[in-house]
Short mmCIF file of the C-alpha atoms (twelve columns), coordinates in Angstrom:
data_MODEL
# 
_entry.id   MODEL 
# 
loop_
_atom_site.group_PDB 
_atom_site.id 
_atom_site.type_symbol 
_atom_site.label_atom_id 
_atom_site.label_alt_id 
_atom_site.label_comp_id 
_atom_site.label_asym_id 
_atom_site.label_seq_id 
_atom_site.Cartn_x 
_atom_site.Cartn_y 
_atom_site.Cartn_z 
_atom_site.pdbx_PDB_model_num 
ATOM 1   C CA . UNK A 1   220.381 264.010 155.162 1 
ATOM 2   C CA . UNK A 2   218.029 263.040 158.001 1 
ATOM 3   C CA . UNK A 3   218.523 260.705 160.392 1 
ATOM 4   C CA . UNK A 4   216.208 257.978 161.714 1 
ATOM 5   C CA . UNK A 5   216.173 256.357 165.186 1 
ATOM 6   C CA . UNK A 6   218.018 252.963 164.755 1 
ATOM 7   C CA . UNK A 7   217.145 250.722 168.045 1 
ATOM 8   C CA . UNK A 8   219.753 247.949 166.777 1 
ATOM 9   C CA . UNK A 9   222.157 250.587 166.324 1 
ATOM 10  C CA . UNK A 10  221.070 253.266 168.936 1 
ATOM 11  C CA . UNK A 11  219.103 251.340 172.012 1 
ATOM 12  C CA . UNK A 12  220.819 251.728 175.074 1 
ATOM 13  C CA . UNK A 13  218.086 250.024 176.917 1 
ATOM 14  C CA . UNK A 14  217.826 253.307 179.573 1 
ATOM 15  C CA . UNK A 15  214.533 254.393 178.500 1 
ATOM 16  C CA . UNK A 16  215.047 258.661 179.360 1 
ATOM 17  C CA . UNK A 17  218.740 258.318 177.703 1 
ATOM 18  C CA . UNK A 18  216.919 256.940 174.722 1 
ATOM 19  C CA . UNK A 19  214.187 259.600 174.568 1 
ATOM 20  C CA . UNK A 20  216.965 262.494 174.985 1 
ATOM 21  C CA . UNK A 21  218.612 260.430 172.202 1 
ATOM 22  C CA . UNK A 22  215.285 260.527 169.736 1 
ATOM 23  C CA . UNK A 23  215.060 264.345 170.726 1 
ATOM 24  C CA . UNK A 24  218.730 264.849 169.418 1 
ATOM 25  C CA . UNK A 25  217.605 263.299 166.259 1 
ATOM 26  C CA . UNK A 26  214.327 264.893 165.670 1 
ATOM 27  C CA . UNK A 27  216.487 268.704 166.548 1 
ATOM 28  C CA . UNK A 28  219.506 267.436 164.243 1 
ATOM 29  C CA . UNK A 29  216.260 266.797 161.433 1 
ATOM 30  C CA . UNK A 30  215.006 269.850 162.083 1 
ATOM 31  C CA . UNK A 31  218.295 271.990 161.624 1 
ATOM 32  C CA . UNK A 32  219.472 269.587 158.372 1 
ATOM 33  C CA . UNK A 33  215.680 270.740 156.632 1 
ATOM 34  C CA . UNK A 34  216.294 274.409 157.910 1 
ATOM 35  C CA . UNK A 35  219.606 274.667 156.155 1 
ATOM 36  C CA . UNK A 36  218.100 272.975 153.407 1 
ATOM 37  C CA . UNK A 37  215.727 275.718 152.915 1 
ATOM 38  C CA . UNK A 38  218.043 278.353 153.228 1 
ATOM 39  C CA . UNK A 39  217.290 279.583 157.212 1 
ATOM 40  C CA . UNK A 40  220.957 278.673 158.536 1 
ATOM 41  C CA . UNK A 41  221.693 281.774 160.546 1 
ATOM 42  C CA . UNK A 42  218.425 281.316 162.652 1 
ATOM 43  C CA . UNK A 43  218.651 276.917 162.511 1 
ATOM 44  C CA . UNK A 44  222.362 277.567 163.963 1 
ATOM 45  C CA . UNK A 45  221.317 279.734 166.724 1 
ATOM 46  C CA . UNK A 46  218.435 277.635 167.492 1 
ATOM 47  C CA . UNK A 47  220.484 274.091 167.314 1 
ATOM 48  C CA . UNK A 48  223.351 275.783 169.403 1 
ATOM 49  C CA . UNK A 49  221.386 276.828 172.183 1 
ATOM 50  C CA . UNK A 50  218.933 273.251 172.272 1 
ATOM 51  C CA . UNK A 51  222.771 271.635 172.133 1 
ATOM 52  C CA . UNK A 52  224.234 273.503 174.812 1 
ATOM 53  C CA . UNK A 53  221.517 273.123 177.464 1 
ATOM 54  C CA . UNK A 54  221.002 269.209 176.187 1 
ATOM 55  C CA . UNK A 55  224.905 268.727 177.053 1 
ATOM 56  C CA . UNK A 56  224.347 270.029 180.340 1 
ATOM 57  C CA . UNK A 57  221.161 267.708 181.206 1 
ATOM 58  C CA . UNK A 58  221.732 264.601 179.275 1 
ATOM 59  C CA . UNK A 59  225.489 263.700 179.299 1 
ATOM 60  C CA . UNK A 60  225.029 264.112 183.486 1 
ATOM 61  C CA . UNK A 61  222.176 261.650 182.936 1 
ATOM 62  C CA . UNK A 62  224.194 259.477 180.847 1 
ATOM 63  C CA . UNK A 63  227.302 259.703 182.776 1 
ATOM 64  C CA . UNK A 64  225.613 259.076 186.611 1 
ATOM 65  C CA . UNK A 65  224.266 255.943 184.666 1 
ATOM 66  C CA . UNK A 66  227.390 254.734 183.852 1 
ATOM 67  C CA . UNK A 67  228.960 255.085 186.966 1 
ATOM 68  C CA . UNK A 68  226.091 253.403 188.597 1 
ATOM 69  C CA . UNK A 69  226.270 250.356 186.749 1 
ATOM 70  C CA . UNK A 70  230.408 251.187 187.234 1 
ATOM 71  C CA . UNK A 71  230.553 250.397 183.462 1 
ATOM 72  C CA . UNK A 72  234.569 250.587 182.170 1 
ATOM 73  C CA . UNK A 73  233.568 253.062 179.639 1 
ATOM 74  C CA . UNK A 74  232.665 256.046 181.296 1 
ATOM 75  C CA . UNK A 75  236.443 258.055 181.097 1 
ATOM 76  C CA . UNK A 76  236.023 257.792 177.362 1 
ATOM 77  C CA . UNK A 77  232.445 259.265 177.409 1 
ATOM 78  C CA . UNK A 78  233.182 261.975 179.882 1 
ATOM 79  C CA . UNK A 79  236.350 262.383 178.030 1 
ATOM 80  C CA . UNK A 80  233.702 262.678 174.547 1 
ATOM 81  C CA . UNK A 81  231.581 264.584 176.057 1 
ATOM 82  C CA . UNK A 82  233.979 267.856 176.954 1 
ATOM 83  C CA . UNK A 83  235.211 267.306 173.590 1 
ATOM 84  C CA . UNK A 84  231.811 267.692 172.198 1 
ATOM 85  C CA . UNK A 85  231.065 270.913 174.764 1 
ATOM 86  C CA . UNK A 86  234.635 272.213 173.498 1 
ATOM 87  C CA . UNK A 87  233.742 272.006 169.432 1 
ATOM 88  C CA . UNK A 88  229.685 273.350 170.643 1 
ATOM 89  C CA . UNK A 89  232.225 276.512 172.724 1 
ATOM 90  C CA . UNK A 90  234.150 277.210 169.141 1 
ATOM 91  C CA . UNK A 91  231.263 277.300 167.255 1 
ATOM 92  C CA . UNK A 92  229.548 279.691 168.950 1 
ATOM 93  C CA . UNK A 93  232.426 281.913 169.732 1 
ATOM 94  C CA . UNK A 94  232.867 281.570 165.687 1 
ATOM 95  C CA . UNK A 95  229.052 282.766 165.657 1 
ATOM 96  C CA . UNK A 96  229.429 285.574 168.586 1 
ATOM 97  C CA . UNK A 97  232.983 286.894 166.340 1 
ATOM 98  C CA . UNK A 98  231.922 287.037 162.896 1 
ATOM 99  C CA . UNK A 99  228.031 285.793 162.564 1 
ATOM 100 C CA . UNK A 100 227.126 282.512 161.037 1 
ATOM 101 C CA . UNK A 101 228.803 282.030 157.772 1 
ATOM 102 C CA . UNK A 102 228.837 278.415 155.913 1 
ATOM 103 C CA . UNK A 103 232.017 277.367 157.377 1 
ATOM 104 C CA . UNK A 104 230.267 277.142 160.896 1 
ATOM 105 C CA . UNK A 105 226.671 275.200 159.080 1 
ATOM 106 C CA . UNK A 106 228.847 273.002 157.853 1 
ATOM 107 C CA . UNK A 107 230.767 272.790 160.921 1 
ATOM 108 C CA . UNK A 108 227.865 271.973 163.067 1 
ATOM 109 C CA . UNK A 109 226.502 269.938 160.719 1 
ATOM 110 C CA . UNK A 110 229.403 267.312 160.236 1 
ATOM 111 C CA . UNK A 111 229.790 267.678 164.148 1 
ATOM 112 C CA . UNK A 112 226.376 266.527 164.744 1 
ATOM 113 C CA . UNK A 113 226.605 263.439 162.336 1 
ATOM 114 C CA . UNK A 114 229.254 262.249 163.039 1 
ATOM 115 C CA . UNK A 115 227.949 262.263 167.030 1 
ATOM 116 C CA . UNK A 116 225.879 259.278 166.362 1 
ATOM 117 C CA . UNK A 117 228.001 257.043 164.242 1 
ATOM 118 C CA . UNK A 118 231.439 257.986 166.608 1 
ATOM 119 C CA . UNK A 119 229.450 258.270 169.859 1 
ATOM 120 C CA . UNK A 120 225.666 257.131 170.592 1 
ATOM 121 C CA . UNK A 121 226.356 253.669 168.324 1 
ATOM 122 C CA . UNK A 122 229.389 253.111 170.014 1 
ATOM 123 C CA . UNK A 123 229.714 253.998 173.921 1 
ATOM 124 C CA . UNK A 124 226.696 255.008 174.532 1 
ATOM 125 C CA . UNK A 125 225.171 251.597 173.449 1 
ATOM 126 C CA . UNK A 126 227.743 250.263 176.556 1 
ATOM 127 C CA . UNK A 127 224.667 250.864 178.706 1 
ATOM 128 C CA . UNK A 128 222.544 248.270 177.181 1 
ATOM 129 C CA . UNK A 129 221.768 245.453 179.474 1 
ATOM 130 C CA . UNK A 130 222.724 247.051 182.114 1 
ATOM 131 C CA . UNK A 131 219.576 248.442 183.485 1 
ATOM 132 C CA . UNK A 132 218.911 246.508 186.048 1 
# 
């Protein structure tokens, strides 16, 4: 199922948080179709590697945003985030042990969904109106 920018929903009202946000989308669009179309082993590889080097840049961004607008939230997003670098760590060790199989698709897959229902529509949306 692809996903579709939501600014009600999504808007955090930082303008490069937002654009790394849209990326996330458009490479989360790009790996659902891939599946779809049978090319999983390669759409894995692909999505774990854009993931693991967007963790790195964005949640910094994200998190030296929140603690310069000293918004309450930030333990429970730096908190999220490790969790989310954890499950991206298992996954690929998964890959690295025994190749893709379904199990880790799927894995990703639900991971990644669930990311902007449990996460970007709920603390990262703290940030709006802050950007002063």
């Amino acid at each position: 199922m692809a996903l579709e920018w939501d600014s009600e929903r999504m808007a955090t009202g930082q303008p490069i948080i937002d654009a790394q946000h849209k990326e996330w989308i458009q490479r989360f669009n790009q790996f659902d179709a891939a599946i779809l179309i049978g090319e999983g082993e390669e759409a894995i590889k692909e999505t774990l590697n854009f993931l693991t080097k967007y963790a790195n840049i964005h949640f910094k961004t994200e998190e030296e945003a929140m603690a310069r607008l000293q918004l309450s939230v930030l333990p429970e997003n730096q908190k999220a985030h490790q969790e989310f670098r954890d499950k991206l760590a298992e996954i690929s060790r998964w890959m690295k042990e025994a190749g893709p199989s379904s199990v880790e698709v799927v894995s990703l897959k639900m991971e990644l969904e669930k990311w902007v229902d449990n996460h970007i529509c709920t603390i990262d949306v703290k940030l709006r109106g802050s950007n002063k």
